[in-house]
MMTF fields as JSON, N, C-alpha, C and O atoms, coordinates in Angstrom:
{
  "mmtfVersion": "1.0.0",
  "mmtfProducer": "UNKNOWN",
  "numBonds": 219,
  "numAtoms": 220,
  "numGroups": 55,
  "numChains": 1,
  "numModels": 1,
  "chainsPerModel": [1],
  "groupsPerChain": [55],
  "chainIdList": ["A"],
  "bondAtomList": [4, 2, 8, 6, 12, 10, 16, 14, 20, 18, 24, 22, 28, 26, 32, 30, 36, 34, 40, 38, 44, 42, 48, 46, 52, 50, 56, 54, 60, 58, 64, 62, 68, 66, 72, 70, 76, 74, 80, 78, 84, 82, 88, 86, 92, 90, 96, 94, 100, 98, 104, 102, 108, 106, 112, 110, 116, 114, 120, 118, 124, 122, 128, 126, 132, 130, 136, 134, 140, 138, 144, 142, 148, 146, 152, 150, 156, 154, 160, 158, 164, 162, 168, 166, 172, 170, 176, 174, 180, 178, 184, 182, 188, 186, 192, 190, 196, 194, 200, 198, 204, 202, 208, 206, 212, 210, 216, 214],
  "bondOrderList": [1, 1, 1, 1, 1, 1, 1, 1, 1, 1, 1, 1, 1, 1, 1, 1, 1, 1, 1, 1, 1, 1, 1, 1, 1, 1, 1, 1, 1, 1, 1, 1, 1, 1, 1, 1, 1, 1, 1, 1, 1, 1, 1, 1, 1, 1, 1, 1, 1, 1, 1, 1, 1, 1],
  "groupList": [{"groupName": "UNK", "atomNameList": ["N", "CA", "C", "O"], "elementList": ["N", "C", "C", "O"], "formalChargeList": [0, 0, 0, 0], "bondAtomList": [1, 0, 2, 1, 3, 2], "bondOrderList": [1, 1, 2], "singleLetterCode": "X", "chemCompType": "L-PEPTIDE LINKING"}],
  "groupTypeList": [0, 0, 0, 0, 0, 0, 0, 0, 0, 0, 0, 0, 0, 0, 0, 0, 0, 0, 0, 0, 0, 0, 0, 0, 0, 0, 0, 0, 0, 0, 0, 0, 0, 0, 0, 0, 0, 0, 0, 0, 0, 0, 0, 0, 0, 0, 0, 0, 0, 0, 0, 0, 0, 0, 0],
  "groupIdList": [1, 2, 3, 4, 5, 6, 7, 8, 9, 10, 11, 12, 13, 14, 15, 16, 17, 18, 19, 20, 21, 22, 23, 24, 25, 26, 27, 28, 29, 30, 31, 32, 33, 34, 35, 36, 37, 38, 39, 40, 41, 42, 43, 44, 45, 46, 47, 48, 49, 50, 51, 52, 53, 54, 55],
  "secStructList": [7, 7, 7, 7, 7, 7, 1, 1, 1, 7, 7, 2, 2, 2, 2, 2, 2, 2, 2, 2, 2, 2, 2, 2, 2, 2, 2, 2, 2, 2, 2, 2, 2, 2, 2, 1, 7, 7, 7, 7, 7, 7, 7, 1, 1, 7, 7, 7, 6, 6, 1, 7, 7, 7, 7],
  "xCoordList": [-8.621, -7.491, -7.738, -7.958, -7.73, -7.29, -6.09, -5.342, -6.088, -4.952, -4.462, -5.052, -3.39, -2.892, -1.51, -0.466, -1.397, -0.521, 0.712, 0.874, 1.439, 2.911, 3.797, 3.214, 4.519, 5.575, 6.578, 7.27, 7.027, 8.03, 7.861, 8.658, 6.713, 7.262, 5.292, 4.769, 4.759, 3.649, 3.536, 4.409, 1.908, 1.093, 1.604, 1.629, 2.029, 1.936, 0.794, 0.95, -0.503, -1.425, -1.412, -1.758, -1.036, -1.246, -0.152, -0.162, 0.546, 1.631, 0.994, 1.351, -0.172, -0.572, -1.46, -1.532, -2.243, -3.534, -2.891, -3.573, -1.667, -1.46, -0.863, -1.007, -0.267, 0.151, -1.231, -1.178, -1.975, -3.492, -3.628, -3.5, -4.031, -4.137, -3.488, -3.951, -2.263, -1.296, -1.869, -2.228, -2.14, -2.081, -3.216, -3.302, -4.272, -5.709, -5.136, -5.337, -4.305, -4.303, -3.389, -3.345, -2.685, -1.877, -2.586, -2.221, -3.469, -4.81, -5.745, -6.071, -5.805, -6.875, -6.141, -6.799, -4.622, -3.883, -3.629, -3.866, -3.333, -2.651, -4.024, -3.962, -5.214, -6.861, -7.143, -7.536, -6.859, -7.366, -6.466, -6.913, -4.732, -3.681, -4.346, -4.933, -4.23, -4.648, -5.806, -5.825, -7.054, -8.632, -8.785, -9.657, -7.501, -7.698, -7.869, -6.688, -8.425, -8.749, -7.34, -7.191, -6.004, -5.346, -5.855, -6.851, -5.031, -4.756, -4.742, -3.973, -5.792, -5.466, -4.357, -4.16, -3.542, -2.432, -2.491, -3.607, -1.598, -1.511, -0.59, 0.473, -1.281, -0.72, -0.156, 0.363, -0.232, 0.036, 1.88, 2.469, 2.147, 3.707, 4.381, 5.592, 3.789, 4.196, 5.101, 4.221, 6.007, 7.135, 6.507, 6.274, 6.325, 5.688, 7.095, 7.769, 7.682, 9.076, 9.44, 10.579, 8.077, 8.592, 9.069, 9.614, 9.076, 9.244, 10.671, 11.076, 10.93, 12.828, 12.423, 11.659, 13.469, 13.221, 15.123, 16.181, 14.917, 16.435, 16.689, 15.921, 17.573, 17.969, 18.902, 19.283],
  "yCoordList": [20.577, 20.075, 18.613, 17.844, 18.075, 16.963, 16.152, 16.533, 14.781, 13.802, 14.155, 14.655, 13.966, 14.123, 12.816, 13.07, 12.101, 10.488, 11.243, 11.703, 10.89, 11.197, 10.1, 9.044, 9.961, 8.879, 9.476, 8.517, 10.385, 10.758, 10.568, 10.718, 10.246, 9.548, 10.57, 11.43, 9.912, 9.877, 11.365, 12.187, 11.509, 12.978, 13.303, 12.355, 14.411, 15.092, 14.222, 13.344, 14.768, 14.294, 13.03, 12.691, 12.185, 10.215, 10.176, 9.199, 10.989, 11.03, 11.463, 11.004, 12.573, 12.913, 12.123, 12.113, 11.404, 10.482, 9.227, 8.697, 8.763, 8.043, 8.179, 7.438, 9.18, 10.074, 10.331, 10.014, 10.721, 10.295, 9.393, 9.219, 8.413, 7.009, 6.223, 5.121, 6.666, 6.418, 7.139, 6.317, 8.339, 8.677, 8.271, 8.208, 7.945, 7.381, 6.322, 6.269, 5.241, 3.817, 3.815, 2.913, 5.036, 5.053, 5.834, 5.945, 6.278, 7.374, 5.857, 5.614, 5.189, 4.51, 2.837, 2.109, 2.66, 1.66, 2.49, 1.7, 3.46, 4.217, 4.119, 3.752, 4.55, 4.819, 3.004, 2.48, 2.369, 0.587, 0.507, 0.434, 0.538, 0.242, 1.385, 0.906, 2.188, 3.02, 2.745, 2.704, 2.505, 2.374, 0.268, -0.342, -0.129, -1.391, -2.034, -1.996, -2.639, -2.903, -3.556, -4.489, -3.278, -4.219, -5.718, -5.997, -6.393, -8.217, -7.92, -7.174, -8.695, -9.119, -9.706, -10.65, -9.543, -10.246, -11.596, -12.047, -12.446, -14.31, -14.133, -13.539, -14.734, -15.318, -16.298, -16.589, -17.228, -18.416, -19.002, -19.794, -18.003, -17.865, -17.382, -17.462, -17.097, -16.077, -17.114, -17.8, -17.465, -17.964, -17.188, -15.982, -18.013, -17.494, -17.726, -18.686, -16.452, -16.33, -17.628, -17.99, -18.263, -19.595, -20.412, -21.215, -20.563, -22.225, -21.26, -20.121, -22.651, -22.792, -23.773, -24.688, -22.944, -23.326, -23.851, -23.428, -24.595, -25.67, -25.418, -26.021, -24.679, -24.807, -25.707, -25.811],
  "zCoordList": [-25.766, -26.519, -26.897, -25.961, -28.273, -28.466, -27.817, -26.916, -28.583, -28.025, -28.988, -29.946, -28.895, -29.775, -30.418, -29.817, -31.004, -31.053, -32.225, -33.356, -30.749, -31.618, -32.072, -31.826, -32.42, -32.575, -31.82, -31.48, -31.398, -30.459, -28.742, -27.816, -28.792, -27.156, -26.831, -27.539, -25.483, -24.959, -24.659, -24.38, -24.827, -24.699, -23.427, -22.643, -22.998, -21.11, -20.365, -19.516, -20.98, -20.543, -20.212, -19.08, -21.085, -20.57, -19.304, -18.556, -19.147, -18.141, -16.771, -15.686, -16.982, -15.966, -15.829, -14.6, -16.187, -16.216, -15.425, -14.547, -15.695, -14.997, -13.493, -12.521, -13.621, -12.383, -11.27, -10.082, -11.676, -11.021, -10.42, -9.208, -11.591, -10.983, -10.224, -9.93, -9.76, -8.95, -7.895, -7.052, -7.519, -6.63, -5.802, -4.576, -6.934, -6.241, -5.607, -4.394, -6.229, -5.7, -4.33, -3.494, -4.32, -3.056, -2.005, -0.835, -2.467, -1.414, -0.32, 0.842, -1.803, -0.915, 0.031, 0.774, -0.358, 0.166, 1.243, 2.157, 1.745, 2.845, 3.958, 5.131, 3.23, 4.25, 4.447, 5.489, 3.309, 4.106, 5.391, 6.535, 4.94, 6.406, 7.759, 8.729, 7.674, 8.742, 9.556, 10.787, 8.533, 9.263, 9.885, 10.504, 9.308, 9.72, 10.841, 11.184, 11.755, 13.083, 13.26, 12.471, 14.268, 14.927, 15.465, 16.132, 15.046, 15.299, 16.854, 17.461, 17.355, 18.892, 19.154, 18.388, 19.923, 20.538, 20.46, 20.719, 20.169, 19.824, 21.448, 21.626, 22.274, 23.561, 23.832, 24.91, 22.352, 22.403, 22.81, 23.545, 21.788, 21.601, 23.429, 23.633, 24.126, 24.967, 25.901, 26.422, 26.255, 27.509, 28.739, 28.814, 29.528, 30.895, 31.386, 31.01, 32.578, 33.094, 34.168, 34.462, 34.703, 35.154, 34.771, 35.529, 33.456, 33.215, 32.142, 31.905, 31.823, 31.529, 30.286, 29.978, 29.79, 28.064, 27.662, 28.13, 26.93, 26.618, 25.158, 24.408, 24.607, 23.468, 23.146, 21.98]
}
């Protein structure tokens, strides 16, 4: 099948083409978050239960 250029509004196809490409870009944002190594713990922040803190 040709493209076919309407003046009444976009081919199915460019609809699905982009529908694709969506789904690629959300395929491969979902596999970076998942395969990402966890942040070591920042200890820095941590209140040790001895000491006494003054607001």
């Amino acid at each position: 099948m040709r493209w076919k250029i309407s003046r009444h509004g976009h081919d199915p196809r460019q609809i699905d083409l982009i529908a694709i490409c969506v789904l690629i870009v959300v395929i491969v944002a979902a596999y970076r978050f998942y395969v990402r190594d966890p942040e070591p713990p920042n200890h820095a922040d941590f209140i040790v239960p001895s000491q006494s803190v003054r607001w």
